[in-house]
Each structure stands twice: as structure tokens, then as C-alpha cells.
C-alpha positions as protocol buffer text, in pm:
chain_id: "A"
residue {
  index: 1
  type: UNK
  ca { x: 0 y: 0 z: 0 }
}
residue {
  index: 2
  type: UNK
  ca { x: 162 y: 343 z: -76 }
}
residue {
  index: 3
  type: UNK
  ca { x: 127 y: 608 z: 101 }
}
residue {
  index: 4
  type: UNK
  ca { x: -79 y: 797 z: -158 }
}
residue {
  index: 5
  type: UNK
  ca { x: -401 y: 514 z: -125 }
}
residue {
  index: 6
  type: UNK
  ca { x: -344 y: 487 z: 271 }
}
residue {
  index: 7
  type: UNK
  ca { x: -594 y: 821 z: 303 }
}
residue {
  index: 8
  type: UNK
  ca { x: -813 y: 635 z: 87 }
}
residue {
  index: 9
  type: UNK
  ca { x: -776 y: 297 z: 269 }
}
residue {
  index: 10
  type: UNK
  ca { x: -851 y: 468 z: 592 }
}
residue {
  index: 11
  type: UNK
  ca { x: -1195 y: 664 z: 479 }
}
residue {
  index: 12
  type: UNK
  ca { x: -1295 y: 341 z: 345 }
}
residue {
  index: 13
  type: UNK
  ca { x: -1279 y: 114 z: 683 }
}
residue {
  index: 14
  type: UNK
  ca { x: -1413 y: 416 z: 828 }
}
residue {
  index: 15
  type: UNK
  ca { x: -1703 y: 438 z: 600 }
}
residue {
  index: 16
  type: UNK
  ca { x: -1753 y: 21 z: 585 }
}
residue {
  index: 17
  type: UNK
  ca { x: -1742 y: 55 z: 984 }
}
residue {
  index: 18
  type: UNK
  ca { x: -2020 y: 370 z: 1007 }
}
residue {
  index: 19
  type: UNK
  ca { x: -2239 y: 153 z: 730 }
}
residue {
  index: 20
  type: UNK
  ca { x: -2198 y: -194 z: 914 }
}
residue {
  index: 21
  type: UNK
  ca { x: -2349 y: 11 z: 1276 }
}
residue {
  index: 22
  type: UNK
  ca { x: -2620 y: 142 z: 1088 }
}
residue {
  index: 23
  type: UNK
  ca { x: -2688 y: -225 z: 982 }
}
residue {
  index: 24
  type: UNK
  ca { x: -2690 y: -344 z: 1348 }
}
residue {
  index: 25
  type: UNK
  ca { x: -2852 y: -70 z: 1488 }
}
residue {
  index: 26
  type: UNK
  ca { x: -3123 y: -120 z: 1195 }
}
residue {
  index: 27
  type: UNK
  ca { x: -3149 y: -488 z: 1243 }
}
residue {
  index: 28
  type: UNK
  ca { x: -3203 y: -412 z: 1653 }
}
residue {
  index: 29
  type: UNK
  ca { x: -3468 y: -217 z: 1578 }
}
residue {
  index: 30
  type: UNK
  ca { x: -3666 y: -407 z: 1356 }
}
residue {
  index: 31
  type: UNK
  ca { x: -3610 y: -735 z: 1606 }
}
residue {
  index: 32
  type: UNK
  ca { x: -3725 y: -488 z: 1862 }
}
residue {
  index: 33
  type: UNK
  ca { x: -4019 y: -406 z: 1707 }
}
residue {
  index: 34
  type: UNK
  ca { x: -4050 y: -781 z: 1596 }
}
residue {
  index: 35
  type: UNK
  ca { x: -4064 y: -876 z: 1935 }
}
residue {
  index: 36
  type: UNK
  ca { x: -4326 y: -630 z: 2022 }
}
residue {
  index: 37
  type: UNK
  ca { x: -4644 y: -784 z: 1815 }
}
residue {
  index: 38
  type: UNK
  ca { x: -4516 y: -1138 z: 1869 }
}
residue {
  index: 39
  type: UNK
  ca { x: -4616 y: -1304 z: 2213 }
}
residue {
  index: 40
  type: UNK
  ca { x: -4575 y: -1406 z: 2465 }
}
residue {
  index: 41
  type: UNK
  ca { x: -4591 y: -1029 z: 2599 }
}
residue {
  index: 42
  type: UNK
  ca { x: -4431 y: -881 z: 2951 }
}
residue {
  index: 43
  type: UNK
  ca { x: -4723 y: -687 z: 3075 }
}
residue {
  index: 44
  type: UNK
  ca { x: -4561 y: -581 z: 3449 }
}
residue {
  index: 45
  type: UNK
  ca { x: -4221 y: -521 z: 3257 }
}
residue {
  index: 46
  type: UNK
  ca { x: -4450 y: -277 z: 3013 }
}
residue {
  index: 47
  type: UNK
  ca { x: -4637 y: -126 z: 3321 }
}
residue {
  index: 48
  type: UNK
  ca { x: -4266 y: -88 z: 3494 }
}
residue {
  index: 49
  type: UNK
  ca { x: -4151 y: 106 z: 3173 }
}
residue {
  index: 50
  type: UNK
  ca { x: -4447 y: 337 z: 3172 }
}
residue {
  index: 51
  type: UNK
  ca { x: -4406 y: 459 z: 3538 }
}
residue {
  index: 52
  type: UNK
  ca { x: -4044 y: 478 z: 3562 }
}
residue {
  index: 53
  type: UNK
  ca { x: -4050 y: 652 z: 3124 }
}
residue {
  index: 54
  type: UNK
  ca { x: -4343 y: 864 z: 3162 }
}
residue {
  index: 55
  type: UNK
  ca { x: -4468 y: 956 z: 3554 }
}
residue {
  index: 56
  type: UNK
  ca { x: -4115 y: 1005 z: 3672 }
}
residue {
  index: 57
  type: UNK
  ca { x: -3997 y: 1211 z: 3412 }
}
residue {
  index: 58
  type: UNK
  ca { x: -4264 y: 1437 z: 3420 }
}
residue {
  index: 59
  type: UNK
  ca { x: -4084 y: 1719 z: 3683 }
}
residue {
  index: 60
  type: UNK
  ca { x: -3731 y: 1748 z: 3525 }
}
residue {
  index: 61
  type: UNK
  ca { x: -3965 y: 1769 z: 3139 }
}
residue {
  index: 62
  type: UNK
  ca { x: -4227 y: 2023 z: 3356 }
}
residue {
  index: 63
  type: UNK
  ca { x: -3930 y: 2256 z: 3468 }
}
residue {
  index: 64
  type: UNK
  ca { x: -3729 y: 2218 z: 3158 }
}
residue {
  index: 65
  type: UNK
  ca { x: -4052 y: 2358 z: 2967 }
}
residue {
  index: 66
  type: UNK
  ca { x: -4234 y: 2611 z: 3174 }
}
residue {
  index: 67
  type: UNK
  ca { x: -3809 y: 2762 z: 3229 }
}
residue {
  index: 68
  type: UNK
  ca { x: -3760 y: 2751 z: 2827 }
}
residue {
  index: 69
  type: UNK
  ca { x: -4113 y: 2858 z: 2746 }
}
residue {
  index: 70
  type: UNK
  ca { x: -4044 y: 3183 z: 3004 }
}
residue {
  index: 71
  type: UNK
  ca { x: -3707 y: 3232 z: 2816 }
}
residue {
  index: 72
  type: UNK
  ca { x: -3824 y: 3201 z: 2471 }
}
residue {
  index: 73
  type: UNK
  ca { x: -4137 y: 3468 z: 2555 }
}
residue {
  index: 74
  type: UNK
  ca { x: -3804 y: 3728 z: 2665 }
}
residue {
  index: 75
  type: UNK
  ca { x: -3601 y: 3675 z: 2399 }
}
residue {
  index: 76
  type: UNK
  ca { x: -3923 y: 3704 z: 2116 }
}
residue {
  index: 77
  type: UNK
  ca { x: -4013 y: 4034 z: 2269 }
}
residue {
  index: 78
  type: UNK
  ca { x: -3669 y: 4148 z: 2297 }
}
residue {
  index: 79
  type: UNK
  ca { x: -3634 y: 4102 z: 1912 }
}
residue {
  index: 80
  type: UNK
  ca { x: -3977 y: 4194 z: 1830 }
}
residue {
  index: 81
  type: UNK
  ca { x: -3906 y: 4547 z: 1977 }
}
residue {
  index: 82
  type: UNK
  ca { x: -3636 y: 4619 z: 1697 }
}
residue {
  index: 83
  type: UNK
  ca { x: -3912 y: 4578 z: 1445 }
}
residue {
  index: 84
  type: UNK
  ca { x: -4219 y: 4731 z: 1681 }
}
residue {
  index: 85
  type: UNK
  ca { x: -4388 y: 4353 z: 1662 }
}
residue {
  index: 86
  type: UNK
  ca { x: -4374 y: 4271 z: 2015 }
}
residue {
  index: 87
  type: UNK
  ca { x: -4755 y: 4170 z: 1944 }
}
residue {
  index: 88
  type: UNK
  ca { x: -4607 y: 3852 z: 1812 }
}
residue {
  index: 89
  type: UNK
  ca { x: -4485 y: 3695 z: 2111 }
}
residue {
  index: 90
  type: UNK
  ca { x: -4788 y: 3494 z: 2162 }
}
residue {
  index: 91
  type: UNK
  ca { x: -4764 y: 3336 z: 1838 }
}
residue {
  index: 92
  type: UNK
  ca { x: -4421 y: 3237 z: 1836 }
}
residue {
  index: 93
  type: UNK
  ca { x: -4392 y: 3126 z: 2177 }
}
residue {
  index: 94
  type: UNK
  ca { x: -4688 y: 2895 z: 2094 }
}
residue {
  index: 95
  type: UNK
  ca { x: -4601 y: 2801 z: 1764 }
}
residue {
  index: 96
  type: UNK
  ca { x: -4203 y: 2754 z: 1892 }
}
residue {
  index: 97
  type: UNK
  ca { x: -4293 y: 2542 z: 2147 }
}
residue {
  index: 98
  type: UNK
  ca { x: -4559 y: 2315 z: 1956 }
}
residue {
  index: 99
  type: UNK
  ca { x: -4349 y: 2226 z: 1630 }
}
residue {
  index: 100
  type: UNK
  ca { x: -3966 y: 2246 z: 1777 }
}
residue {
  index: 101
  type: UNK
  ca { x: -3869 y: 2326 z: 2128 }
}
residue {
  index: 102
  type: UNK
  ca { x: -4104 y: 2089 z: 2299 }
}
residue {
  index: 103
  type: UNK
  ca { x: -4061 y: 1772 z: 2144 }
}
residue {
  index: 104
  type: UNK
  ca { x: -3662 y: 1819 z: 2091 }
}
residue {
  index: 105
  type: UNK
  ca { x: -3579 y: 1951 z: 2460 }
}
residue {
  index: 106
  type: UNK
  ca { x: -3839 y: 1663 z: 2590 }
}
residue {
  index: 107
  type: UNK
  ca { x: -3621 y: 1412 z: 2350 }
}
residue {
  index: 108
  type: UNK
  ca { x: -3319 y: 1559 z: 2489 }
}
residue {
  index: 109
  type: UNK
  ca { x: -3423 y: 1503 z: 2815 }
}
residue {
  index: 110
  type: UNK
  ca { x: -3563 y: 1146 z: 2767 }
}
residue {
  index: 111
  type: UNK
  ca { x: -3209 y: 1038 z: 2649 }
}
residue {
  index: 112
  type: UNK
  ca { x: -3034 y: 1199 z: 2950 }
}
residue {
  index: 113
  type: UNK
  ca { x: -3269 y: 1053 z: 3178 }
}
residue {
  index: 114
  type: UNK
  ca { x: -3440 y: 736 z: 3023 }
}
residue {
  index: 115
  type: UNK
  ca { x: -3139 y: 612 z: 2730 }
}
residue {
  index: 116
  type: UNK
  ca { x: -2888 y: 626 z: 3042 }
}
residue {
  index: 117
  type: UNK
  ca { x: -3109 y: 412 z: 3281 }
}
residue {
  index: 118
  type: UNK
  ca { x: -3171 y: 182 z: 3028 }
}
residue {
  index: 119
  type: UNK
  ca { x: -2822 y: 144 z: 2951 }
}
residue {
  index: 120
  type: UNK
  ca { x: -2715 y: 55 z: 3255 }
}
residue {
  index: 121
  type: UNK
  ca { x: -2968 y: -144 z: 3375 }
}
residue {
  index: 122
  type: UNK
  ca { x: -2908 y: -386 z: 3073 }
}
residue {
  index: 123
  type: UNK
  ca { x: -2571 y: -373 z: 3052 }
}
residue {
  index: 124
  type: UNK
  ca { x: -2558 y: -427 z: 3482 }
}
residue {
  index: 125
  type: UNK
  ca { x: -2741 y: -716 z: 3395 }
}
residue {
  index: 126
  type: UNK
  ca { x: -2522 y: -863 z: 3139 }
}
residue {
  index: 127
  type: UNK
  ca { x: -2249 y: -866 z: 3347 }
}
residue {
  index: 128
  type: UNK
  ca { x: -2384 y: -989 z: 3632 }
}
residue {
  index: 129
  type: UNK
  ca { x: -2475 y: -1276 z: 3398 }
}
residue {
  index: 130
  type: UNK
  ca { x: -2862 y: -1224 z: 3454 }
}
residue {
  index: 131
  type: UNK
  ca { x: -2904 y: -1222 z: 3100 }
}
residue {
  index: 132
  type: UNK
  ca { x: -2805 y: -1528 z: 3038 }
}
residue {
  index: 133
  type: UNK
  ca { x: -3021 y: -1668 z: 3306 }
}
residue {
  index: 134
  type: UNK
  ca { x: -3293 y: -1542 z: 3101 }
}
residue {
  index: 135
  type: UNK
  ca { x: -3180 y: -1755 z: 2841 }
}
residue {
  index: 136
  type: UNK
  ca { x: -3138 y: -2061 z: 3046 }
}
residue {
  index: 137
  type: UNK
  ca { x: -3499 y: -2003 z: 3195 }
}
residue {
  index: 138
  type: UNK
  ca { x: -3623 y: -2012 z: 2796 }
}
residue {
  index: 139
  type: UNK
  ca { x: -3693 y: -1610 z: 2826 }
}
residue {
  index: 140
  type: UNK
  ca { x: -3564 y: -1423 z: 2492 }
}
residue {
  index: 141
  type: UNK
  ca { x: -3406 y: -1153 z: 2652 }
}
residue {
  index: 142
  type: UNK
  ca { x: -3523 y: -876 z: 2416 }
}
residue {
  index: 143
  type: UNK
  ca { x: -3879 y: -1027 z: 2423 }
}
residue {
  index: 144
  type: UNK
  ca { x: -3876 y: -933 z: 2814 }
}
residue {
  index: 145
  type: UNK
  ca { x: -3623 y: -592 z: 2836 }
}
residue {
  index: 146
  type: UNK
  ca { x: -3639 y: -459 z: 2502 }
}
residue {
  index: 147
  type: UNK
  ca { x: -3939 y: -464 z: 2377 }
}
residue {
  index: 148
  type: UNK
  ca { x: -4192 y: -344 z: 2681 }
}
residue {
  index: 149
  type: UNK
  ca { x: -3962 y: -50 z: 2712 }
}
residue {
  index: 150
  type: UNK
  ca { x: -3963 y: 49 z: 2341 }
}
residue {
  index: 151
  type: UNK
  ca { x: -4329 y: 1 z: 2316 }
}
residue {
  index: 152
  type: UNK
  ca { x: -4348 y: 221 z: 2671 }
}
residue {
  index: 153
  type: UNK
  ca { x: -4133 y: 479 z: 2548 }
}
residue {
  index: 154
  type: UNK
  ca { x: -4291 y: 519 z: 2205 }
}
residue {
  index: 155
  type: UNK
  ca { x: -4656 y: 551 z: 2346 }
}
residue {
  index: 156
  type: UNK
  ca { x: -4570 y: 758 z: 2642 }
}
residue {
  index: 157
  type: UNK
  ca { x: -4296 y: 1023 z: 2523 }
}
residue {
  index: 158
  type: UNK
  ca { x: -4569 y: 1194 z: 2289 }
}
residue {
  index: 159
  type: UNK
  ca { x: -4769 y: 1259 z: 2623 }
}
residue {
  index: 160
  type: UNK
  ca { x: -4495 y: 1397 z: 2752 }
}
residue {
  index: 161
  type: UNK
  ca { x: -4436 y: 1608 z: 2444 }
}
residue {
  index: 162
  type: UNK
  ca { x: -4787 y: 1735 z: 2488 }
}
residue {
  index: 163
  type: UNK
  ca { x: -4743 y: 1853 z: 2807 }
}
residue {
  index: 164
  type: UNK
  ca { x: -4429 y: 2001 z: 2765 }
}
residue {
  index: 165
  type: UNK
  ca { x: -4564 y: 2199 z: 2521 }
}
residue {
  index: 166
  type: UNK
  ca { x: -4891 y: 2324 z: 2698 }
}
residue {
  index: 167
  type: UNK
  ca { x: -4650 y: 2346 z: 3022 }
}
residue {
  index: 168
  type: UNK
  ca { x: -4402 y: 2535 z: 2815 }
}
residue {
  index: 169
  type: UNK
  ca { x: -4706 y: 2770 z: 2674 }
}
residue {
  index: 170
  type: UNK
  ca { x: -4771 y: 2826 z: 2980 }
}
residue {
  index: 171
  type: UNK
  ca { x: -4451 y: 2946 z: 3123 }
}
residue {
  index: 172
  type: UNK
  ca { x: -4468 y: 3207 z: 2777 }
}
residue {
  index: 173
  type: UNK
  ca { x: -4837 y: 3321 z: 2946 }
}
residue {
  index: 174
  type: UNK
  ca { x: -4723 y: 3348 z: 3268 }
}
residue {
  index: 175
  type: UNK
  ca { x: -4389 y: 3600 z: 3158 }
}
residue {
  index: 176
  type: UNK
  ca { x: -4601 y: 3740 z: 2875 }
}
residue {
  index: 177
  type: UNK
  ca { x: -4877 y: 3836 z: 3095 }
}
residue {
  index: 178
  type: UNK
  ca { x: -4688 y: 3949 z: 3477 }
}
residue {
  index: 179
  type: UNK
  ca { x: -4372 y: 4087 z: 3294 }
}
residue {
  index: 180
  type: UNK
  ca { x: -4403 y: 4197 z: 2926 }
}
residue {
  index: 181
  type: UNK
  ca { x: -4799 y: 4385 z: 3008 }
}
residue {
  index: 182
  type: UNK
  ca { x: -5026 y: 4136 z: 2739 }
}
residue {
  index: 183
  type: UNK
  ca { x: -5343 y: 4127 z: 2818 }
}
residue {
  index: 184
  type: UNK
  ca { x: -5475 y: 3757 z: 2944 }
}
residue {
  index: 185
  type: UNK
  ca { x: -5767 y: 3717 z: 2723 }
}
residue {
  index: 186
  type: UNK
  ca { x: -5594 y: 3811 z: 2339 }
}
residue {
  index: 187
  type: UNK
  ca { x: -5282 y: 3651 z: 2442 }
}
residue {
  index: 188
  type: UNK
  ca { x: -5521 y: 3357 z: 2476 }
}
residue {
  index: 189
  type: UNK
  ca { x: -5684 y: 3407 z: 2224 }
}
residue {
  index: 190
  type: UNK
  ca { x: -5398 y: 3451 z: 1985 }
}
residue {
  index: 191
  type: UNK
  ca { x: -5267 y: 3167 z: 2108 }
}
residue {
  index: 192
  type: UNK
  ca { x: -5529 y: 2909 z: 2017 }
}
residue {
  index: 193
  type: UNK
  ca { x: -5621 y: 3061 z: 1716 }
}
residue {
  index: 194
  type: UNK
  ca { x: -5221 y: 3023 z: 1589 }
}
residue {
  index: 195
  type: UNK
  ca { x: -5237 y: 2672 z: 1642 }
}
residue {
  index: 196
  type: UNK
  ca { x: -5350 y: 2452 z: 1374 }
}
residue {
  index: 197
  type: UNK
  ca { x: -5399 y: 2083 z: 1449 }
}
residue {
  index: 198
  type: UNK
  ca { x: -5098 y: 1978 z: 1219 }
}
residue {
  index: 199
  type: UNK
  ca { x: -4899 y: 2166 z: 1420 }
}
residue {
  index: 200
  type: UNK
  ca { x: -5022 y: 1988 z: 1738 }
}
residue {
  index: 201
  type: UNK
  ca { x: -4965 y: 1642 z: 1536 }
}
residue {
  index: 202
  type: UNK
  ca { x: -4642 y: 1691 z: 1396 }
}
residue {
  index: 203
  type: UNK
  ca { x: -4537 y: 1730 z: 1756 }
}
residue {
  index: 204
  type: UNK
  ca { x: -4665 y: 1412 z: 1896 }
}
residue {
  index: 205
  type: UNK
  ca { x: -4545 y: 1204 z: 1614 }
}
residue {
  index: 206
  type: UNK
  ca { x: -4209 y: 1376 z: 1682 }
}
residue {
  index: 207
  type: UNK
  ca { x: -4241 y: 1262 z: 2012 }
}
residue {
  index: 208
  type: UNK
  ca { x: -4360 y: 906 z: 1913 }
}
residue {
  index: 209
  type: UNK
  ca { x: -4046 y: 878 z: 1709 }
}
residue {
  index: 210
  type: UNK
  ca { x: -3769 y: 1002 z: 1978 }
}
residue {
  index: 211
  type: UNK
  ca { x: -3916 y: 806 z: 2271 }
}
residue {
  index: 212
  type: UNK
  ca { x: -3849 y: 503 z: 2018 }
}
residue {
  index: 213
  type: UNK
  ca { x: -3514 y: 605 z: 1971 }
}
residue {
  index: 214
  type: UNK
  ca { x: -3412 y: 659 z: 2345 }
}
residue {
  index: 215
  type: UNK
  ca { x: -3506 y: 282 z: 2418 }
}
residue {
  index: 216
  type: UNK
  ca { x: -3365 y: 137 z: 2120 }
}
residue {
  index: 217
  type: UNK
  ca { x: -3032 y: 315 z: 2190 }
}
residue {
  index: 218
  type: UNK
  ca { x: -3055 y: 243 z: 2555 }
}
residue {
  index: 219
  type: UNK
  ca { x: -3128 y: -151 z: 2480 }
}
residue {
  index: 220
  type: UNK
  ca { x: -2881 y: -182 z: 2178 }
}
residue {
  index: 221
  type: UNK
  ca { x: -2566 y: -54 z: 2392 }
}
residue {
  index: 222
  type: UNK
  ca { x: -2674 y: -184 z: 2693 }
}
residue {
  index: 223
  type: UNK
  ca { x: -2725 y: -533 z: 2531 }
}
residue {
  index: 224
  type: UNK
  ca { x: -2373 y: -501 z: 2365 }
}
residue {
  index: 225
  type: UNK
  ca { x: -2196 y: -329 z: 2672 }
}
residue {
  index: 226
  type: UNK
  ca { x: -1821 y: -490 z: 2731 }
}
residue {
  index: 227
  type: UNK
  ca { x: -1773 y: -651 z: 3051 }
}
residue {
  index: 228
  type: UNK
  ca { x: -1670 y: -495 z: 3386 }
}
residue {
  index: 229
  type: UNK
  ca { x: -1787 y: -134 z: 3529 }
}
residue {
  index: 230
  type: UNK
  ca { x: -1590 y: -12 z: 3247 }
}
residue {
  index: 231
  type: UNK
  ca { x: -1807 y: -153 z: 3017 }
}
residue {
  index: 232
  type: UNK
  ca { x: -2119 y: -39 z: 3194 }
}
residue {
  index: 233
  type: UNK
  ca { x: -2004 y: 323 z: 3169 }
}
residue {
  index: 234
  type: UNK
  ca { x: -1885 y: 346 z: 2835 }
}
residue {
  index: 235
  type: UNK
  ca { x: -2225 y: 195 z: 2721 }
}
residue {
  index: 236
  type: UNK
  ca { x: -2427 y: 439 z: 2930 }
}
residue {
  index: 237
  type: UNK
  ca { x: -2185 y: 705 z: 2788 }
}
residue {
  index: 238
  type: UNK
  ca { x: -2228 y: 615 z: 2439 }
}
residue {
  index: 239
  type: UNK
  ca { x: -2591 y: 563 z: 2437 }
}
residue {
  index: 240
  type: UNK
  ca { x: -2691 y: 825 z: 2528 }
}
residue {
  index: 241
  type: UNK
  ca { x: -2464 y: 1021 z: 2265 }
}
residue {
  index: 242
  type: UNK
  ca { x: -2639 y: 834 z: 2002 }
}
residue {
  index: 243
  type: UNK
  ca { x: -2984 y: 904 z: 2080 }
}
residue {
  index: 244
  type: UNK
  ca { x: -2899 y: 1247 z: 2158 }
}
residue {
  index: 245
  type: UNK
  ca { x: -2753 y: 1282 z: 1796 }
}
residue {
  index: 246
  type: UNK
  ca { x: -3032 y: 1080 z: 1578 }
}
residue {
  index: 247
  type: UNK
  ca { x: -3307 y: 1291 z: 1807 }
}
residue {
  index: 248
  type: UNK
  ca { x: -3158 y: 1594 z: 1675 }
}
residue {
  index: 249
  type: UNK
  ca { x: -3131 y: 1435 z: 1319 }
}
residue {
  index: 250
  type: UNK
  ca { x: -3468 y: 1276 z: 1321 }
}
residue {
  index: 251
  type: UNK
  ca { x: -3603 y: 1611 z: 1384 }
}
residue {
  index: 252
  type: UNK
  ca { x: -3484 y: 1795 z: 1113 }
}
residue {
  index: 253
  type: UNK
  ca { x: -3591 y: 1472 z: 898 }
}
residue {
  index: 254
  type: UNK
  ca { x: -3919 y: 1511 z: 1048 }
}
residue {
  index: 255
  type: UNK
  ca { x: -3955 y: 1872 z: 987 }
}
residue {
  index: 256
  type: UNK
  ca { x: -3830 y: 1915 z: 643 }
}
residue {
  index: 257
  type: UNK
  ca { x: -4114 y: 1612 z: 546 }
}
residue {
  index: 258
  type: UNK
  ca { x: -4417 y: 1811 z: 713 }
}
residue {
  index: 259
  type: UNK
  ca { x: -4244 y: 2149 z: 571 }
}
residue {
  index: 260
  type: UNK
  ca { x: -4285 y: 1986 z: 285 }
}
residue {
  index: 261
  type: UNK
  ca { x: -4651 y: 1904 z: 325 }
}
């Protein structure tokens, strides 16, 4: 090999590598989902995955909105004062938080908190062998840890999307209303009458789609995690990278096809 075609060598391992993850990942997924309309079916493990996915998440995605909403109201005025359309605030804060800021900070914080715990917990249990006791005991083990907390996460997230959003409306309202001097009834009323109901659905299927994301990334790392507490970490560590990054990529996927609509 010369040292002309090692560049070339080296982008093309690279590029093989990249292409044979998004193979495995892909494969996961569809297994994952495989597993989902096939019995036998987990129902506690599903019920588990709803509490600990969607009832305990709710405060850190309730502050994270109602702070951002707040913010967002601010910094709309503060620009809408260079062109005298502070009137707009209303709008955009509603708008803002409907089609972008709620489902991608809620997705955000679903892979901090969710992808993480996931992680771990699989990957804990793969070194303490558990896994393969599931085997020995005739359980598939993505029958009974991935697939009740990809079908949780995928039905619940897009709640939690919706009430981020109304939460995050909310915090606009409450700045708009005590701090910036709107009146309560039009900025109301400009607020619902913004809204259009694709708006409202293009956020829930954005949720739908990063809460199944999260798990899968959270049960493909934590299934593959190397042994050892090193191995735990880095698989924690890396999953929740990846579902950070395809959340943010999904989303502008997702928004250029309904901008395109």
C-alpha cells in the first residue's frame, strides 16, 4: 500500500465501519419491534416502563418547559421590539414550542434521563450474567427488556411532548402576561387561534419517534456493553450520545417532510 491510497484505505474502513453500525442498529430495531407484536408479551415489565418513562420524568420535562417557554417569551419580545412587533410573542412562543422546542428539549431530556437508565440497567445485567439466566430459563431476553420499554417509550414520550408543550405555553403566558404587560384574554386568544392541528400532530409524532429512539439506543448498547464497570459506563456514555444525535437528526428529517406538506 503506498502512502498515496493509505488516506483512501482509511476513509474506506471508516465508511464500511459507520455503514456496518447502521446495519446493526437497523437490524435491533426491527427485532425490537418484531418482538413487540409477537407473544408471549411482559405486561408488568411494560407497566414498569411506563411509570419509571413517563410519571417520573414528568418534573425534570415540567421545569425544563415552563423555564424555556419563560425564556423564549423574553427573547421574542426582545427582538420583536427592533421591528415594533412585540404583538407577536404569543404566536411564536406557541407556535415555537408546539413544532420544535417541545418535542426536541423533551427528547433531549428522555435520552439523559431514560437512554442512560436503560443502559445501565441492561448492561448491569449482562455482566452480572442475569441475561443469560434469562436464556437458560427459555426467556428471549429482548422479548422481556427490550421490547416493553420500546413500546413504553414510544406511546408515552408523545404525552410527555404534549405537556411540555402546553406546560411550556404556559410558562410564555405566565412571563407574557406578569412581565411583558399582554393582556390575558388576546394573548389567549392569539394563542389558540395560531395553532392549527398539524402543528399539534407533527409534535406528537415527533415525540412518538424520539421516545423510540431513546429505548432502542438504551437496549442496543446496553445489550452489547463490554464486561466490567468499564463496560457499563462506556455503554451508558455512548448511548446516550447516540440518541442524543439521531433525536436531533430525526427532527430535522421530520420537519423538512411536514415542511414539505
Amino acid at each position: 500500500m503506498t502512502a498515496l491510497t493509505k488516506p483512501l484505505a482509511t476513509i474506506g474502513r471508516v465508511t464500511l465501519g459507520f455503514l456496518a453500525l447502521v446495519g446493526r442498529v437497523a437490524i435491533f430495531a426491527g427485532q425490537s419491534i418484531g418482538h413487540i407484536v409477537r407473544p408471549p408479551f411482559y405486561p408488568r415489565e411494560f407497566l414498569n416502563a411506563i411509570l419509571n418513562i413517563g410519571y417520573f420524568s414528568l418534573p425534570v420535562v415540567g421545569l425544563t418547559a415552563i423555564f424555556t417557554g419563560a425564556a423564549l417569551a423574553l427573547q421574542i419580545y426582545s427582538g420583536g421590539q427592533r421591528f415594533s412587533a412585540e404583538a407577536v410573542v404569543p404566536q411564536i412562543v406557541a407556535i415555537g414550542m408546539v413544532r420544535e422546542l417541545g418535542p426536541v428539549l423533551v427528547g433531549l431530556m428522555i435520552a439523559a434521563r431514560v437512554t442512560s437508565s436503560i443502559a445501565a440497567e441492561i448492561a448491569t445485567m449482562k455482566v452480572t450474567e442475569q441475561i443469560d439466566a434469562l436464556v437458560t430459563l427459555s426467556t428471549h431476553p429482548m422479548k422481556y427488556l427490550t421490547a416493553p420499554r420500546v413500546l413504553a417509550a414510544t406511546l408515552v414520550v408523545p404525552v410527555l411532548v404534549g405537556i411540555g408543550d402546553i406546560i411550556g405555553i404556559m410558562g410564555g403566558f405566565i412571563v407574557g402576561t406578569q412581565q411583558l404587560g399582554f393582556a390575558t384574554g388576546p394573548y389567549l386568544n392569539n394563542t389558540w387561534s395560531f395553532l392549527e392541528t398539524p402543528d399539534i400532530v407533527s409534535s406528537l409524532i415527533k415525540g412518538a419517534a424520539f421516545g423510540f429512539i431513546a429505548a432502542v439506543m438504551g437496549c442496543y448498547h446496553g445489550m452489547r456493553s463490554g464486561r466490567g464497570a468499564q463496560g457499563v459506563g462506556r455503554a451508558t456514555k455512548t448511548s446516550v450520545e447516540a440518541a442524543a444525535v439521531l433525536i436531533l437528526a430525526a427532527n430535522f428529517l421530520l420537519t423538512s417532510f411536514f415542511f414539505a406538506t
